[in-house]
N, C-alpha and C positions, 0 to 999 in steps of 0.2 A: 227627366227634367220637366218643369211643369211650363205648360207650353204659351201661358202670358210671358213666362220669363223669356222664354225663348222668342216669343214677337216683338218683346219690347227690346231685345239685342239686336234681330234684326233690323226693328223702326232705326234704332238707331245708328246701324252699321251705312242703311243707304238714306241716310242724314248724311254723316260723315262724308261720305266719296261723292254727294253731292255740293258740299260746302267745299271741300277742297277742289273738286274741277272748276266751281266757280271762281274762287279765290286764284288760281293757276290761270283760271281763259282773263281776268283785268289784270295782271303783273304783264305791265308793257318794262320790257327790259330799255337802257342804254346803250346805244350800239354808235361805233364810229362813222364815219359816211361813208364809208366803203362799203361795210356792212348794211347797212342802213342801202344801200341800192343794190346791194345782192340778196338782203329780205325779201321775202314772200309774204310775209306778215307786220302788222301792224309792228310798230318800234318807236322807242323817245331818242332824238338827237338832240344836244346842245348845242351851240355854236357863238358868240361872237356877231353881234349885226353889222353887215357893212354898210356902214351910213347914208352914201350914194348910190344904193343902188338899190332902193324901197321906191316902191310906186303901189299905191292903192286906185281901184279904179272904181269909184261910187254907185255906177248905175250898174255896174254887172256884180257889184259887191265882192271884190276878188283883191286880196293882198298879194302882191309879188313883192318877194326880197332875196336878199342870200344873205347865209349866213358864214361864217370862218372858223374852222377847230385853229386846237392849239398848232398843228402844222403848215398852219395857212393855206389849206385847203379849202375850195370853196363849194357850196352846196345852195343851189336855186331850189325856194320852197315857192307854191304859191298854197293860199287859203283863201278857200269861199266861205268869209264872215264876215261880222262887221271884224275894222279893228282895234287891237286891244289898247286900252288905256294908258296914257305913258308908252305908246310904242315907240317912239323916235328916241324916247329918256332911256329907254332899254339896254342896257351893256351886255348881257345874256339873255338867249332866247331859246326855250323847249319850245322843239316840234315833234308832235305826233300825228304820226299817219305808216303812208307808203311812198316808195317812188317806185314812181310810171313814168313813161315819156321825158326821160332827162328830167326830170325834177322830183323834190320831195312835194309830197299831195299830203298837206297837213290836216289832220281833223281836228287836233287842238292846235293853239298858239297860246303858252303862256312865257310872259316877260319878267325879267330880271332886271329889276332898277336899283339905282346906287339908294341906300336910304338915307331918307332924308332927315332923319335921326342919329345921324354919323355925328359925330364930335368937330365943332370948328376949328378948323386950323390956324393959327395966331403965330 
């Protein structure tokens, strides 16, 4: 076999197993909250925000809420960021992170709002 052919299969064999371990280490799965605190690893939970019980605190830049699955179960996230747009309009809310110390430790927060593009009811 002529041995450019043979570089060029393996350039691109550790291409391949490099694009796929990438592609594998950002697929953040959906895991229930149980799950989601017997993780070791990063994970997305949905939940449900419960309305009373969101506090942002400005000067340390930190979101505490809980959020509720469909079992009405509940899960205290907090997030060190600003926060997100529309969050109190929120009906659905992704967290990703971990939980540590009795809570989810979110690294993202993305919100789920009704649109406001919906059809008016008459």
């Amino acid at each position: 076999m002529n041995i450019k052919i043979l570089i060029g299969i393996l350039v691109i064999a550790v291409f391949a197993v490099f694009g796929a371990l990438s592609f594998r280490k950002n697929l953040t799965p959906y895991v229930s909250f149980d799950q989601a605190q017997k993780s070791q690893t990063v994970v997305q939970v949905i939940g449900k925000l419960v309305k009373d019980k969101t506090e942002y605190d400005l000067e340390k830049n930190l979101l505490h809420f809980v959020i509720e699955d469909q079992k009405k179960e509940t899960l205290p996230v907090v997030y060190g960021g600003t926060k997100p747009a529309n969050f109190e309009d929120a009906t659905d809310v992704v967290v990703i992170g971990k939980y540590e110390l009795e809570r989810f430790v979110a690294q993202e927060v993305l919100v789920k709002c009704p649109s406001k593009y919906q059809g008016i009811e008459r």
